[in-house]
Gaussian input, Z-matrix of N, CA and C with variables (Angstrom, degrees):
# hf/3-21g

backbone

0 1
 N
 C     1     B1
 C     2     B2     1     A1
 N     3     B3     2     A2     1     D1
 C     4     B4     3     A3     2     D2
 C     5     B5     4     A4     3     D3
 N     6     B6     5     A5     4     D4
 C     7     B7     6     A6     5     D5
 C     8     B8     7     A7     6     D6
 N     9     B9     8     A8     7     D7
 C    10    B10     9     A9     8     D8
 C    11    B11    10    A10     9     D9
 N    12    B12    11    A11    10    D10
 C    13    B13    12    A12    11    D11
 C    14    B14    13    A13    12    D12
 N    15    B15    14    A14    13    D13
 C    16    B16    15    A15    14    D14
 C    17    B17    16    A16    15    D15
 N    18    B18    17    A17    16    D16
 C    19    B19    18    A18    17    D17
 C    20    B20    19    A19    18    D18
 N    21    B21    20    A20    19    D19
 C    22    B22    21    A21    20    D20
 C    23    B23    22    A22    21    D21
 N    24    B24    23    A23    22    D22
 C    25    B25    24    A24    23    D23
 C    26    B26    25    A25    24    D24
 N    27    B27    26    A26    25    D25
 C    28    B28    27    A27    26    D26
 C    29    B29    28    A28    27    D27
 N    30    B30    29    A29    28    D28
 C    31    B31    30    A30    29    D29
 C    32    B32    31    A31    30    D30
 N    33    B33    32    A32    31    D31
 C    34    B34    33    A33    32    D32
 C    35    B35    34    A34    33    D33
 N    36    B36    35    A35    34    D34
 C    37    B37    36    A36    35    D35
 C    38    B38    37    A37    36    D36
 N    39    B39    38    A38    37    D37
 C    40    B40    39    A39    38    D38
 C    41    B41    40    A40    39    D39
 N    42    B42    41    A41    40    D40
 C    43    B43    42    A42    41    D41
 C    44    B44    43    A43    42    D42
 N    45    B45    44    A44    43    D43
 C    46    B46    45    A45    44    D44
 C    47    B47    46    A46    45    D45
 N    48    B48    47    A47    46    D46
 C    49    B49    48    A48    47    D47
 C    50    B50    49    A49    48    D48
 N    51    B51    50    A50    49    D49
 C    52    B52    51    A51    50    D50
 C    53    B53    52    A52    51    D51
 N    54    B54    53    A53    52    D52
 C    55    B55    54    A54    53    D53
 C    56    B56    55    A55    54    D54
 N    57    B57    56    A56    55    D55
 C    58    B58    57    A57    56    D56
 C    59    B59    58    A58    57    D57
 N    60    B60    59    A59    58    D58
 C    61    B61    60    A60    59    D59
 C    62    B62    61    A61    60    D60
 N    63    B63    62    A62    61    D61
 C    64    B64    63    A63    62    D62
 C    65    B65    64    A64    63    D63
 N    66    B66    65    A65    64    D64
 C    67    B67    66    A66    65    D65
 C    68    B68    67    A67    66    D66
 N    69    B69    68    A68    67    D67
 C    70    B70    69    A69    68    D68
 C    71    B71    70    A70    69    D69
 N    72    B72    71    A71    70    D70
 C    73    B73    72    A72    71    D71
 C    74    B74    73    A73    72    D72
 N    75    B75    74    A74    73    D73
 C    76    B76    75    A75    74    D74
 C    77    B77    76    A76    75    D75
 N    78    B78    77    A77    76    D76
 C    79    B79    78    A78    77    D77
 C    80    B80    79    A79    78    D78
 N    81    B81    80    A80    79    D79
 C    82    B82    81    A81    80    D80
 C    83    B83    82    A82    81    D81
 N    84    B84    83    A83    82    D82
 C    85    B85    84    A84    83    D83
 C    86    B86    85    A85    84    D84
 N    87    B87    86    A86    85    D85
 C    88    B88    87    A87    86    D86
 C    89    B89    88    A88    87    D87
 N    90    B90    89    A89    88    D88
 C    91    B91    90    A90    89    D89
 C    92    B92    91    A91    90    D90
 N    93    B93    92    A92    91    D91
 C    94    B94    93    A93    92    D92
 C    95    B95    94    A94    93    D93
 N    96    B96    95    A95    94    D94
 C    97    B97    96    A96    95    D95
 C    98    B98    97    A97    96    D96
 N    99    B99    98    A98    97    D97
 C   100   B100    99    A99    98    D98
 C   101   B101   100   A100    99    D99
 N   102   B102   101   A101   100   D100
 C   103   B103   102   A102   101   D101
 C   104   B104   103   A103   102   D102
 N   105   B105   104   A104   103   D103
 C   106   B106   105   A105   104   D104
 C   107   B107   106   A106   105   D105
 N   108   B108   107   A107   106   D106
 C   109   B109   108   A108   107   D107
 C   110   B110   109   A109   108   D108
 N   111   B111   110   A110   109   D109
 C   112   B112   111   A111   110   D110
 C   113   B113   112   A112   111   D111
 N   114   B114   113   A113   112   D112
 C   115   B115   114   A114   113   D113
 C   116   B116   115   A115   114   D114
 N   117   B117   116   A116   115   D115
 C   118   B118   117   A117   116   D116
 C   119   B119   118   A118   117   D117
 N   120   B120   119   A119   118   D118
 C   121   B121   120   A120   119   D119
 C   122   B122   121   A121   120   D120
 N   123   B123   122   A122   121   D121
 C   124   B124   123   A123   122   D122
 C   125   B125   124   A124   123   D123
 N   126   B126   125   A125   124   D124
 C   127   B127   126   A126   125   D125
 C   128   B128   127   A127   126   D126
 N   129   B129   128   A128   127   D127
 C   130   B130   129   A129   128   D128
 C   131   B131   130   A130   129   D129
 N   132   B132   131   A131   130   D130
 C   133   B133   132   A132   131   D131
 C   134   B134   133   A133   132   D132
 N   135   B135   134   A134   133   D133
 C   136   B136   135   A135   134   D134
 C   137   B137   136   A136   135   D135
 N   138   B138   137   A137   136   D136
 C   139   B139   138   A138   137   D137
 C   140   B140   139   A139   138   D138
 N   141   B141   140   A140   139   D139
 C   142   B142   141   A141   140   D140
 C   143   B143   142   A142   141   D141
 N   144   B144   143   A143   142   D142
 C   145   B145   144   A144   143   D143
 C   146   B146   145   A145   144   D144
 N   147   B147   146   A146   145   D145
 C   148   B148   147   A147   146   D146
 C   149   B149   148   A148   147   D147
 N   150   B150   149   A149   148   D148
 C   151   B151   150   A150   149   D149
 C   152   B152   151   A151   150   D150
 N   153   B153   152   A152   151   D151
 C   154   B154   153   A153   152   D152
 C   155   B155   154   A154   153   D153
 N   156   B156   155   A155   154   D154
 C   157   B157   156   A156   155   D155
 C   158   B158   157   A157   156   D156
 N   159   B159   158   A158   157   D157
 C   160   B160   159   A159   158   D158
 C   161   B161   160   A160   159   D159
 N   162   B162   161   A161   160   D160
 C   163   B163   162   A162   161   D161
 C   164   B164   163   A163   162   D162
 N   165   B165   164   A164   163   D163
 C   166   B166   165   A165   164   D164
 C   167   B167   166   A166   165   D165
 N   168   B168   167   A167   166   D166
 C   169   B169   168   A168   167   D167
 C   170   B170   169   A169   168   D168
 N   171   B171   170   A170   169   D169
 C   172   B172   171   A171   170   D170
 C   173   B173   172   A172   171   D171
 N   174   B174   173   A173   172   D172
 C   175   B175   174   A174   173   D173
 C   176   B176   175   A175   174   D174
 N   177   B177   176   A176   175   D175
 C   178   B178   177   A177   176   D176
 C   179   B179   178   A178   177   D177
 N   180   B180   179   A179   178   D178
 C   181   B181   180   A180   179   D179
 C   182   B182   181   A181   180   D180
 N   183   B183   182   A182   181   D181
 C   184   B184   183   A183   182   D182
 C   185   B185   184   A184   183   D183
 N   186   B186   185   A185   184   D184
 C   187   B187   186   A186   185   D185
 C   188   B188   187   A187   186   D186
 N   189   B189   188   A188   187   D187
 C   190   B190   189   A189   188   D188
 C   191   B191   190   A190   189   D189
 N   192   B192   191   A191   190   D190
 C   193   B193   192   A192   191   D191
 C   194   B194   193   A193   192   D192
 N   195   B195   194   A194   193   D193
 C   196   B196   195   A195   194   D194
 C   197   B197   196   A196   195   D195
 N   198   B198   197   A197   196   D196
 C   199   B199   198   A198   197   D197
 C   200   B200   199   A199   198   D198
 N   201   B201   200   A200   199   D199
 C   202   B202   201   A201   200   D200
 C   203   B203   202   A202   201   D201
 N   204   B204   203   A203   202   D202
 C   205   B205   204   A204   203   D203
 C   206   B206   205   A205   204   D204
 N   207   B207   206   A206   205   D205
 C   208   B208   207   A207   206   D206
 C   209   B209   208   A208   207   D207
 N   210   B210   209   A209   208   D208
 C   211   B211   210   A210   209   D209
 C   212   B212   211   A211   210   D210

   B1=1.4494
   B2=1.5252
   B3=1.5721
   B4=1.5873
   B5=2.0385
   B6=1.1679
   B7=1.4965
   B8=1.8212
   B9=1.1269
   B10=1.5147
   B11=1.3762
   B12=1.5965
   B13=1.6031
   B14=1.4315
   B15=1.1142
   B16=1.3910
   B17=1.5745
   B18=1.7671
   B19=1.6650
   B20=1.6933
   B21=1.1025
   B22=1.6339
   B23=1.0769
   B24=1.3333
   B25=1.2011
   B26=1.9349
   B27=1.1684
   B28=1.2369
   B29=1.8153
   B30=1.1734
   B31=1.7355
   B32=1.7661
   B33=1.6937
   B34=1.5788
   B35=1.4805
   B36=1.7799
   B37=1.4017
   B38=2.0693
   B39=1.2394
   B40=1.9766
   B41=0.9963
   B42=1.8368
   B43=1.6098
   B44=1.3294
   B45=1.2006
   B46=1.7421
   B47=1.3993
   B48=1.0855
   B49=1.3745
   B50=1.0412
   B51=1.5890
   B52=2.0426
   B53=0.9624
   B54=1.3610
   B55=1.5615
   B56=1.2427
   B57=1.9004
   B58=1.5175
   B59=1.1352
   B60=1.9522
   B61=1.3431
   B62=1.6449
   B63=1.0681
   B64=1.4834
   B65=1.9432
   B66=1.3984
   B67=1.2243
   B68=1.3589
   B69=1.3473
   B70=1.3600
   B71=1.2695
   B72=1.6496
   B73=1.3768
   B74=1.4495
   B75=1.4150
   B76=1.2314
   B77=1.8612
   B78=1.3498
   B79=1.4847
   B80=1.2614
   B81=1.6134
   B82=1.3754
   B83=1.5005
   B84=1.3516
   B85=1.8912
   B86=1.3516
   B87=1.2868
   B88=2.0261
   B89=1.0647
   B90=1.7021
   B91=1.4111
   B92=1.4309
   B93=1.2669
   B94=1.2647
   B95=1.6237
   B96=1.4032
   B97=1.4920
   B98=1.6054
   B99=1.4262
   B100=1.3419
   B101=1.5397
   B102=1.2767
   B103=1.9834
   B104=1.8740
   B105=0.9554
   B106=1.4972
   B107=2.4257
   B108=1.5068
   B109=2.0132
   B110=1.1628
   B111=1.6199
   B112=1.3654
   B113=1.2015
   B114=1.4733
   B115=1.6464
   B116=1.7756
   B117=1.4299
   B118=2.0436
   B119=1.2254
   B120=1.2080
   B121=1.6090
   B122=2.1741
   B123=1.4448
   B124=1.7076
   B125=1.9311
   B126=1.6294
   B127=1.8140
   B128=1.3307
   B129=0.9898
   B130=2.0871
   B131=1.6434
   B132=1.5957
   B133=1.6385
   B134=1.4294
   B135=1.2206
   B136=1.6981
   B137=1.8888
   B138=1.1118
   B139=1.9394
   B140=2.1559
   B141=0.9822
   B142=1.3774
   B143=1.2438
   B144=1.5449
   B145=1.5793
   B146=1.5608
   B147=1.7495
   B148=1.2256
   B149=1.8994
   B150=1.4789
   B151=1.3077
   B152=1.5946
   B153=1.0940
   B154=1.5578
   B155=1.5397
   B156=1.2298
   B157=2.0880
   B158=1.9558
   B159=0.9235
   B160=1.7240
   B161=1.8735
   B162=1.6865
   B163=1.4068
   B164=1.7169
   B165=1.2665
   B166=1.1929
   B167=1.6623
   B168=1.7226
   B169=2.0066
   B170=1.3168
   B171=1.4079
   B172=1.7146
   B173=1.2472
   B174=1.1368
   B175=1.4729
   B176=1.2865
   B177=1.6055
   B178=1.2063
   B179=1.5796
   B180=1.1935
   B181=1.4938
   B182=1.2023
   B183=1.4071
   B184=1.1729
   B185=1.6153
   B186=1.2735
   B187=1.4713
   B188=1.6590
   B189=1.6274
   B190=1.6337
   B191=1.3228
   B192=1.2281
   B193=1.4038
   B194=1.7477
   B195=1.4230
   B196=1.6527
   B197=1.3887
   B198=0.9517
   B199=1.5456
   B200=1.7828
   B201=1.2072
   B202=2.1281
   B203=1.4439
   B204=1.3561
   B205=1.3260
   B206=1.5648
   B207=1.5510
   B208=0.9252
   B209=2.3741
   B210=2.0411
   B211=1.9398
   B212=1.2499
   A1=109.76
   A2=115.15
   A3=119.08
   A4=112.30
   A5=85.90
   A6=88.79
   A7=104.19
   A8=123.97
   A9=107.13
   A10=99.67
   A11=89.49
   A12=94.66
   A13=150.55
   A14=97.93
   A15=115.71
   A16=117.37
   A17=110.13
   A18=119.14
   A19=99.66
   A20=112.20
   A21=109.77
   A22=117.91
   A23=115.11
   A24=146.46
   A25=106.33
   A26=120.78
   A27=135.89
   A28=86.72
   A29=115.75
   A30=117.50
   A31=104.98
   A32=111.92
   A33=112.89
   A34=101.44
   A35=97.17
   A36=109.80
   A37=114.47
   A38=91.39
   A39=99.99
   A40=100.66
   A41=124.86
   A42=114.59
   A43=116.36
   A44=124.93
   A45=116.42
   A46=125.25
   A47=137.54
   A48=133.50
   A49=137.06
   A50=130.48
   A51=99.82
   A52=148.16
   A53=99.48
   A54=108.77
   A55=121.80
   A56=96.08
   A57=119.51
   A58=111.06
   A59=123.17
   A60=106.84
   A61=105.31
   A62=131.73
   A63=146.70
   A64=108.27
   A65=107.46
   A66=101.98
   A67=122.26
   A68=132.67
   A69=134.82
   A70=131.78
   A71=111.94
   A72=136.54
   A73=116.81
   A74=117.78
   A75=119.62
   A76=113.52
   A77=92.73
   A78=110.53
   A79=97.99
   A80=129.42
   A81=108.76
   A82=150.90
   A83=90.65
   A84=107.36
   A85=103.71
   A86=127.75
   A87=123.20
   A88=98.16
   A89=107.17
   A90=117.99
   A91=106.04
   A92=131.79
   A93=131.31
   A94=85.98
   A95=125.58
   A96=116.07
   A97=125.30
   A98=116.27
   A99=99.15
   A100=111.87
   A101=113.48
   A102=117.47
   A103=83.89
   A104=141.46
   A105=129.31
   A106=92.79
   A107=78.34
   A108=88.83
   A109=106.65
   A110=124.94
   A111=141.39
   A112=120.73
   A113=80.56
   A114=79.31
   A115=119.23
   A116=107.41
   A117=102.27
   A118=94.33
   A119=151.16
   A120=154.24
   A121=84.65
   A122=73.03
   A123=99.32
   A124=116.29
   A125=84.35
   A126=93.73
   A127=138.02
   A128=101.18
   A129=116.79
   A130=112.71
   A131=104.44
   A132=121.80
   A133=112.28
   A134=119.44
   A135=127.82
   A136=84.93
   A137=120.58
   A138=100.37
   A139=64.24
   A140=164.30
   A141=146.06
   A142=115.41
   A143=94.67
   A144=136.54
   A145=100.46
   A146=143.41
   A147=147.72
   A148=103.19
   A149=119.83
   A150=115.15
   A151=112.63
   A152=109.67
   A153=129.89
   A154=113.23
   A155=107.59
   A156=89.19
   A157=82.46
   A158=110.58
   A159=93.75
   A160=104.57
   A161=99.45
   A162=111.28
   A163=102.63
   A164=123.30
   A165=132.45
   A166=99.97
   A167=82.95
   A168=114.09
   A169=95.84
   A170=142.09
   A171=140.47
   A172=105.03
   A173=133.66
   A174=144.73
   A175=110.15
   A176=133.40
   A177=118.80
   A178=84.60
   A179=142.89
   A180=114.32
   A181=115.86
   A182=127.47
   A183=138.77
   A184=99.04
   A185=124.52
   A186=109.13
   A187=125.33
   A188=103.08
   A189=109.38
   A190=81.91
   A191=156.03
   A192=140.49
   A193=78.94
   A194=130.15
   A195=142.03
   A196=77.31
   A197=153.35
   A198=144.71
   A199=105.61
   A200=91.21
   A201=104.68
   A202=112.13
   A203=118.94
   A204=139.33
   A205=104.02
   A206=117.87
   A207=124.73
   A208=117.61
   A209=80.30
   A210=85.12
   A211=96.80
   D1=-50.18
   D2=163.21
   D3=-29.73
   D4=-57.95
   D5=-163.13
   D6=-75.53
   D7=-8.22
   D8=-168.27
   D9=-65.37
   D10=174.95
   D11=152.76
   D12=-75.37
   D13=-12.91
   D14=178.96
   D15=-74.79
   D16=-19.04
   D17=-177.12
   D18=-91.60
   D19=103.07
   D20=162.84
   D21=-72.78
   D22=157.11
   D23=-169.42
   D24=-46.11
   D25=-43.55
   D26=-173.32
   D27=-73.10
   D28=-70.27
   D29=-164.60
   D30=-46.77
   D31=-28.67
   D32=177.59
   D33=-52.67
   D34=-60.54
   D35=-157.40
   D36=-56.29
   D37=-22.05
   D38=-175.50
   D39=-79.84
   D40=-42.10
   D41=174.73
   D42=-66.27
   D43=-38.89
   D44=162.03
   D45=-59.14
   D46=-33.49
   D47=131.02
   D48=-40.41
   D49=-55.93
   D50=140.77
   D51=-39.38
   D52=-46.04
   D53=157.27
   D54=-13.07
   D55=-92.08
   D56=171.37
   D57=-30.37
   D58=-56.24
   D59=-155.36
   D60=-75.49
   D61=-20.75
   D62=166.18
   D63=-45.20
   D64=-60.10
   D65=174.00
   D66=-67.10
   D67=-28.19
   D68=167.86
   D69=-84.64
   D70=-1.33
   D71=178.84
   D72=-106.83
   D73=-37.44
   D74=-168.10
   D75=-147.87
   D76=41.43
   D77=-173.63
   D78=-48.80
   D79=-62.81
   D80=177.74
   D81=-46.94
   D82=-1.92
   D83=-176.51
   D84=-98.51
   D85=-31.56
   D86=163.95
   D87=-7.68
   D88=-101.50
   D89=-161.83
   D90=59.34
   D91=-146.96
   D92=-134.94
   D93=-88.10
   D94=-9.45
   D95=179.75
   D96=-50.58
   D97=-14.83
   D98=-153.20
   D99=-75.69
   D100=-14.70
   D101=-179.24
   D102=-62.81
   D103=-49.32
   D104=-149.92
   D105=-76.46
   D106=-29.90
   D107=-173.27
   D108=-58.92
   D109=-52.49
   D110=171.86
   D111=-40.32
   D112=-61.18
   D113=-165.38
   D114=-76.43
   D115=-20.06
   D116=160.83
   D117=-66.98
   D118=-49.45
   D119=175.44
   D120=-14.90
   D121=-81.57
   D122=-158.07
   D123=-35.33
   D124=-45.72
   D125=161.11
   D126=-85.56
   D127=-17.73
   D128=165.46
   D129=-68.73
   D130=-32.07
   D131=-176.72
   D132=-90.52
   D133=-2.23
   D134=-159.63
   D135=-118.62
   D136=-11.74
   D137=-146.50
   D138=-136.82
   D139=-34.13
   D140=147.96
   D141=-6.95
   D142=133.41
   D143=179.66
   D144=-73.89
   D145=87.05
   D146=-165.73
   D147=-37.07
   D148=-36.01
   D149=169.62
   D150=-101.49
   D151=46.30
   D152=168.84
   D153=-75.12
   D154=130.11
   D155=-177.21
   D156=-96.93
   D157=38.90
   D158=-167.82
   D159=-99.22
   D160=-7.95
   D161=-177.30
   D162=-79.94
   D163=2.34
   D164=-160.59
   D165=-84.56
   D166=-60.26
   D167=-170.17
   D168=-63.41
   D169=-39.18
   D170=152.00
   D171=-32.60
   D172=-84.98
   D173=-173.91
   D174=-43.31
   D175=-26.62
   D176=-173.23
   D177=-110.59
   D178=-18.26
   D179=175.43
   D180=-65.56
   D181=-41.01
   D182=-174.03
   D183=-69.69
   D184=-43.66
   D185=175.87
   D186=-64.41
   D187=-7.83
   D188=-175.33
   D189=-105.71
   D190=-4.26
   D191=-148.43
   D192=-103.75
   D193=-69.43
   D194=-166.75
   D195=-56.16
   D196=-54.95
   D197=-126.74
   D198=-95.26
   D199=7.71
   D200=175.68
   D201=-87.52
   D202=126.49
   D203=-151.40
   D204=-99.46
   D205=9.14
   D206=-151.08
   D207=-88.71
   D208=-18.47
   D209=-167.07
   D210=-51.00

């Protein structure tokens, strides 16, 4: 659904921003979620606009994602 055509570039960028705000809000509820987190990660980052700032909001989820105090 990320990748169709019908999801613009802006609708990628808002789902990576829930995302994010999800991982920095409710880090404790992941749990075994994060292969399903990654991997929209992985397709939101594959279907990006090369002057997208949305590769940014990737980089910092993944930096709050390692950054869980949780092992």
């Amino acid at each position: 659904i990320v990748c169709s055509e019908v999801c613009t570039s802006e609708t990628r960028e808002q789902l990576l921003g829930a995302l994010s705000d999800f991982v920095r809000t409710k880090s404790d509820r992941i749990g075994s979620g994060y292969k399903p987190l990654f991997g929209t990660m992985r397709a939101v980052r594959t279907c990006l606009d090369e002057d997208s700032t949305a590769h940014w909001t990737v980089l910092d989820l993944i930096s709050t994602y390692l950054g869980i105090n949780k092992w």
